[in-house]
KEFIMI-394640 format. One record per residue (C-alpha): residue in one letter; residue number from 1; x, y, z. Coordinates in steps of 0.5 Angstrom, whole numbers, plus 500, padded with zeros to 3 digits. Layout:
BEGIN
{atom "A"; NUM; {X; Y; Z}} ...
***
This chain:
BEGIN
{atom "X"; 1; {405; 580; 666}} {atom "X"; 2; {408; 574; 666}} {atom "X"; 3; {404; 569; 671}} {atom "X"; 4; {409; 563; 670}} {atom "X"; 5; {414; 567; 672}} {atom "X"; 6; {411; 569; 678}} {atom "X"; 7; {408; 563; 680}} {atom "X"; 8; {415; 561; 680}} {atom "X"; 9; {418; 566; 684}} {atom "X"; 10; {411; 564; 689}} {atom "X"; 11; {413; 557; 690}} {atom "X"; 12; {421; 558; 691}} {atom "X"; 13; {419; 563; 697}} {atom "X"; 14; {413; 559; 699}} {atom "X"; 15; {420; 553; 700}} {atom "X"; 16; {424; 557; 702}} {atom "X"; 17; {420; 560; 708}} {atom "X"; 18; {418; 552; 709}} {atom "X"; 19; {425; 550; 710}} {atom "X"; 20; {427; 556; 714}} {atom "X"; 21; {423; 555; 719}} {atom "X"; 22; {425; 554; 726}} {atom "X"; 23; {420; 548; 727}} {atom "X"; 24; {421; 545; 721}} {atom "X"; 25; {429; 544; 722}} {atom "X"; 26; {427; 541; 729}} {atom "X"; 27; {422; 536; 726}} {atom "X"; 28; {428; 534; 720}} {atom "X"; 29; {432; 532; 726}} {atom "X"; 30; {427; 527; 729}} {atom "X"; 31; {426; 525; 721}} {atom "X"; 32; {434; 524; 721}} {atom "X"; 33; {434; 520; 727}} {atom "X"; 34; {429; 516; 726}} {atom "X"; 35; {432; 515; 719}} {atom "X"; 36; {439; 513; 723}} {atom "X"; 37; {435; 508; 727}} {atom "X"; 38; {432; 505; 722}} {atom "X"; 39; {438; 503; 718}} {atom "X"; 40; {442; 501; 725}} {atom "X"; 41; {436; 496; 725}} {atom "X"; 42; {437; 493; 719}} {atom "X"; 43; {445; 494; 720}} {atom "X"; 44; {443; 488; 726}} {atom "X"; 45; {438; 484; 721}} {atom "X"; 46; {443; 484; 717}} {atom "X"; 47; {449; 482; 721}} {atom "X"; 48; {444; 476; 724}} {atom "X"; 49; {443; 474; 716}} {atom "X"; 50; {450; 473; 715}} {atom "X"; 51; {452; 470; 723}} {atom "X"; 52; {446; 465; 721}} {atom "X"; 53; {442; 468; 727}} {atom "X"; 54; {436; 470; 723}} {atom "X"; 55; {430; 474; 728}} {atom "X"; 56; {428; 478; 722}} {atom "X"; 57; {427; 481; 715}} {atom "X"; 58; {432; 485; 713}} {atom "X"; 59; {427; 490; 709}} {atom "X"; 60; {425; 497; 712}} {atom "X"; 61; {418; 494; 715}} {atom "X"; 62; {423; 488; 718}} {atom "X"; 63; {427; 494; 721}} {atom "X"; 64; {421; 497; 723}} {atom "X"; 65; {418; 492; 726}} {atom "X"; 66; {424; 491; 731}} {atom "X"; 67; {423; 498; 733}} {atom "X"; 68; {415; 497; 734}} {atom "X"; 69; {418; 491; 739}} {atom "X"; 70; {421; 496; 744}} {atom "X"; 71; {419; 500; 750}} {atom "X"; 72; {414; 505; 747}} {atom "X"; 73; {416; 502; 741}} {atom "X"; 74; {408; 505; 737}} {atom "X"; 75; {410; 511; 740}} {atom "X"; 76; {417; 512; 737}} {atom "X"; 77; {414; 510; 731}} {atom "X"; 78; {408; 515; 731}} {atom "X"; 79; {414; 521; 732}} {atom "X"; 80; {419; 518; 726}} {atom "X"; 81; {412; 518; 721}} {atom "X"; 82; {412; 526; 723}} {atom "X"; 83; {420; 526; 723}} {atom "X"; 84; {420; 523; 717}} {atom "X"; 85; {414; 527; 714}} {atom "X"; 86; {419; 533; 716}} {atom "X"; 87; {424; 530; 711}} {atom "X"; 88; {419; 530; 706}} {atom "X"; 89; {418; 537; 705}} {atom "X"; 90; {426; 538; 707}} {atom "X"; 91; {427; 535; 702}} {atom "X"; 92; {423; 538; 696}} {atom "X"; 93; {424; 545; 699}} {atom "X"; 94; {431; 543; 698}} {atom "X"; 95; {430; 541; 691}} {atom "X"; 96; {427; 548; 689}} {atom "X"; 97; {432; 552; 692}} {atom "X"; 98; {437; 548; 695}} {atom "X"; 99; {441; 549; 689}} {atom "X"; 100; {441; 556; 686}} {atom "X"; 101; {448; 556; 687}} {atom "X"; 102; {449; 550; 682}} {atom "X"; 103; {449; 552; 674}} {atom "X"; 104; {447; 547; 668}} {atom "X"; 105; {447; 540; 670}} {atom "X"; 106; {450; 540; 677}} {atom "X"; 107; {444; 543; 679}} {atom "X"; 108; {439; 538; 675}} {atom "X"; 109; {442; 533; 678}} {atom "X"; 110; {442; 535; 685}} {atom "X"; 111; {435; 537; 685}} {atom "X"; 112; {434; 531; 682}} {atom "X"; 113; {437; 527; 687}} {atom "X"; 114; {434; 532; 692}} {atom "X"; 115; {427; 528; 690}} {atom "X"; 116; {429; 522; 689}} {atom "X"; 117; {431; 522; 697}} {atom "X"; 118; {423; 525; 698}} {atom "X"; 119; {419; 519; 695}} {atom "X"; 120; {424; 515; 699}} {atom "X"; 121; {422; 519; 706}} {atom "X"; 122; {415; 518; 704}} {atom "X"; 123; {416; 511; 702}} {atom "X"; 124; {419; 510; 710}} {atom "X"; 125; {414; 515; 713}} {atom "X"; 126; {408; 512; 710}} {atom "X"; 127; {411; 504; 713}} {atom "X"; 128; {412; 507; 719}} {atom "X"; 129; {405; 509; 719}} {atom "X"; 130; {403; 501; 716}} {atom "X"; 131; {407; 498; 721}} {atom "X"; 132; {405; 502; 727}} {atom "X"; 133; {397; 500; 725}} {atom "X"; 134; {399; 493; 725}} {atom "X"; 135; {398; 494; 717}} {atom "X"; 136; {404; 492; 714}} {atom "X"; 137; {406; 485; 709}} {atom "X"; 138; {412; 481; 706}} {atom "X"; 139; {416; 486; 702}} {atom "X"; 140; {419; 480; 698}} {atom "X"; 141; {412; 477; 695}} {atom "X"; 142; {409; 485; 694}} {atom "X"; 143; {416; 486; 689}} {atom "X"; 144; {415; 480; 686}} {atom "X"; 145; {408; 482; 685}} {atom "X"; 146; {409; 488; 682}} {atom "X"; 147; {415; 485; 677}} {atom "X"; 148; {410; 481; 674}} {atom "X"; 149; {406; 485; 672}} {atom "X"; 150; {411; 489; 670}} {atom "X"; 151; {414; 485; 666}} {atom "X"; 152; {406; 484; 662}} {atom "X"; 153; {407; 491; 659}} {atom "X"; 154; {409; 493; 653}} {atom "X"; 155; {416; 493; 654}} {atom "X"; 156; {415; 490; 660}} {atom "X"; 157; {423; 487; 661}} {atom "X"; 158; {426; 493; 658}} {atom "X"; 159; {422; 497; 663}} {atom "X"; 160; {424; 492; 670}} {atom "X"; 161; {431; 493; 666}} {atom "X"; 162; {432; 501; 667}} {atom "X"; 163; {429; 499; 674}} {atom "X"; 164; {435; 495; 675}} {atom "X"; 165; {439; 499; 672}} {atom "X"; 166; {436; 505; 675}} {atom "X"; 167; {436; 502; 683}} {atom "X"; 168; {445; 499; 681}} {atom "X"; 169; {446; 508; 678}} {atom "X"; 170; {443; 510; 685}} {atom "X"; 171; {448; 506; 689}} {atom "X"; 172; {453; 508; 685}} {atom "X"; 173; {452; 515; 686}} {atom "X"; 174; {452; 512; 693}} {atom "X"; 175; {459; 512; 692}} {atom "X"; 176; {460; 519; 689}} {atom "X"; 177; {456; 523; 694}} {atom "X"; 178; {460; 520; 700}} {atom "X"; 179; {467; 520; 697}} {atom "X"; 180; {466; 527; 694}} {atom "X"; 181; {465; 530; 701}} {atom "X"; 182; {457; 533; 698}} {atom "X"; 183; {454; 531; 704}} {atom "X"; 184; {458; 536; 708}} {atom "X"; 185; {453; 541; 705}} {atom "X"; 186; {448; 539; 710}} {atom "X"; 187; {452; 540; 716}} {atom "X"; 188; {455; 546; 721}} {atom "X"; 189; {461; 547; 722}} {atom "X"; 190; {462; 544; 729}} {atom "X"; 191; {461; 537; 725}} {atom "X"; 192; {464; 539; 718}} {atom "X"; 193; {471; 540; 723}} {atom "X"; 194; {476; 538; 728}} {atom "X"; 195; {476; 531; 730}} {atom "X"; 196; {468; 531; 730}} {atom "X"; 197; {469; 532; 722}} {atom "X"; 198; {474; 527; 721}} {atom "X"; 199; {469; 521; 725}} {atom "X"; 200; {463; 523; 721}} {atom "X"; 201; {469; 523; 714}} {atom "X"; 202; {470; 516; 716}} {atom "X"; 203; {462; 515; 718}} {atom "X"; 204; {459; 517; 711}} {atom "X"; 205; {466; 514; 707}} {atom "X"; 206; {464; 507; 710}} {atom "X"; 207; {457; 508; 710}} {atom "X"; 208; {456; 510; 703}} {atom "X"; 209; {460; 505; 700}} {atom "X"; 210; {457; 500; 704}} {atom "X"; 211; {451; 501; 703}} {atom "X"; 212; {452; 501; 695}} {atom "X"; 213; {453; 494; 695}} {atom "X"; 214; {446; 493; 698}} {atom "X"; 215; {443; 497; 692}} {atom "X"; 216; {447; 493; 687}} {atom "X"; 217; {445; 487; 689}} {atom "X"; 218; {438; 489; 689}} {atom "X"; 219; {439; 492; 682}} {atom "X"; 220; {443; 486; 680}} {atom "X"; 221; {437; 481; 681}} {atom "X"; 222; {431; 486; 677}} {atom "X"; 223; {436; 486; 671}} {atom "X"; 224; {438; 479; 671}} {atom "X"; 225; {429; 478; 672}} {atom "X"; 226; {429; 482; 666}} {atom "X"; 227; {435; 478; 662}} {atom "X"; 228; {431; 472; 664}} {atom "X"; 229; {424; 475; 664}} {atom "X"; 230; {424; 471; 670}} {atom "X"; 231; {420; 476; 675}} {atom "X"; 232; {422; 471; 681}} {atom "X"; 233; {428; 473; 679}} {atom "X"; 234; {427; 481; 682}} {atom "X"; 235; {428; 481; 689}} {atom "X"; 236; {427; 486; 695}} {atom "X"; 237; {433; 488; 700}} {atom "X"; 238; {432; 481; 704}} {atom "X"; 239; {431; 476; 698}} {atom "X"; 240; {437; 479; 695}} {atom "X"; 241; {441; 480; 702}} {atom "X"; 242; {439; 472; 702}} {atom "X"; 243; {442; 470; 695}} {atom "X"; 244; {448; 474; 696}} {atom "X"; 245; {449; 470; 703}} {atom "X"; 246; {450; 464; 698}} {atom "X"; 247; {455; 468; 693}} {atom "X"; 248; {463; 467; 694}} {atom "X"; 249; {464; 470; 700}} {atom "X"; 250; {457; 471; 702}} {atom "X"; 251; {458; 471; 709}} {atom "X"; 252; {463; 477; 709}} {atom "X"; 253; {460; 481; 704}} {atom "X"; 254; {454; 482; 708}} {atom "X"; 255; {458; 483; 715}} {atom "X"; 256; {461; 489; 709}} {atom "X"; 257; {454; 492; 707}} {atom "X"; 258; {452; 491; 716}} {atom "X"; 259; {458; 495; 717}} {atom "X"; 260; {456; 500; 711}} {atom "X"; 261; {449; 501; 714}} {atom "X"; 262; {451; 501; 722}} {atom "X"; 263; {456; 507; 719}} {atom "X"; 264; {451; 510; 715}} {atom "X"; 265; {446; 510; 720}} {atom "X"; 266; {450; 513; 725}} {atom "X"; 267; {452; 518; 721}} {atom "X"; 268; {445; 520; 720}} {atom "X"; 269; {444; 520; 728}} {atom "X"; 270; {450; 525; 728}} {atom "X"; 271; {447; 530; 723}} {atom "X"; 272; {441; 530; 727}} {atom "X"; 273; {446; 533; 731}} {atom "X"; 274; {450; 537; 726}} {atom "X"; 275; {444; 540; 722}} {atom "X"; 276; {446; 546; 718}} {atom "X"; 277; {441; 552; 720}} {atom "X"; 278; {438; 553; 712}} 
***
């Protein structure tokens, strides 16, 4: 009897029924609204750093943080954990048997994506939580933090290098999965066509890339941290963002990656929408 393969067989049909399961499905439409909001936020801080109106950290907790501000804000924090917890397991169900269909290293790399995109709801649902319980601290001195110690391991540059490496690879593929039209796979057919496919077409192209400078430039700073081994050179979204404000055209590229995450933003609010039934 072979009791791995059973064990397998257990764990993809435990995943599927997950991710089938109608309540399920309504919970990854509030994580994908809240997801949408929070990049919405940021686009606006994001703005506001470029216009030199600065109200806020351009940083997940920011972005929270101006959530929690409004009307029923802890409220609307509390459901966007749920939400955003729903995500979670959406997108580990999604990685196990969300790609039978996919042969060789397409499927690998999609699946792998799949969990990336996990850890990266936890990540927002576990600061949702922090935020709404008043526990939250300032992303940019935490990063700098953690680069160092870092940098002290073994090989402690090279690693903030493939940190870096990895960060500017995501943005990267940022790109590829909006201008290849992956995303669609997601959507029902009423938002995947018509004139209601072609804004969201638009809203994911622009939304995608926009948001890949964002990654480049945090990337940028943790490979230069790793050449220098300088770890004060590593910098979260909000260091980075403020660094780039002093480049060449600073001020546009930022109004480029605040346009980037408004579309991307709407483009989540629209697939909460759109979901396609699993």
């Amino acid at each position: 009897m072979d009791t791995g393969r059973g064990a397998s067989d257990s764990a993809q049909d435990a995943a599927r029924e997950a991710r089938q399961h109608p309540a399920m499905r309504w919970l990854a439409r509030v994580g994908f609204l809240a997801y949408g909001l929070v990049h919405l936020v940021l686009a606006w801080l994001t703005a506001q750093l470029a216009l030199g109106d600065r109200e806020g950290q351009v940083s997940k907790d920011g972005a929270l943080q101006q959530l929690a501000g409004q009307p029923l804000g802890q409220a609307m924090l509390w459901v966007a954990a749920v939400g955003l917890a729903a995500l979670v397991v959406w997108s580990l169900a999604d990685a196990v048997v969300g790609h039978r269909g996919e042969d060789g290293a397409e499927r690998w790399r999609h699946a792998a994506g799949s969990l990336f995109k996990a850890v990266v709801y936890a990540v927002l649902a576990w600061s949702a939580v922090r935020v709404a319980t008043g526990d939250s601290g300032g992303s940019g001195s935490s990063t700098r933090g953690w680069t160092a110690r870092l940098m002290e391991m073994p090989l402690g540059p090279l690693l903030v290098g493939i940190v870096g490496a990895a960060v500017i690879g995501y943005g990267c593929y940022s790109v590829y999965r909006g201008l290849s039209d992956k995303w669609r796979d997601q959507l029902d057919a009423a938002g995947s066509t018509g004139r209601t496919g072609k804004a969201l077409t638009w809203l994911a192209y622009v939304g995608y890339c926009g948001r890949a400078v964002a990654f480049w430039a945090v990337g940028g700073f943790f490979v230069w941290a790793a050449l220098t081994h300088d770890p004060a050179k590593s910098a979260g979204l909000d260091q980075a963002l403020g660094r780039l404000k002093e480049a060449p055209l600073g001020p546009v590229l930022l109004l480029v990656v605040a346009l980037g995450l408004a579309c991307y933003g709407v483009f989540n609010i629209a697939k909460a929408r759109h979901l396609r039934p699993a």
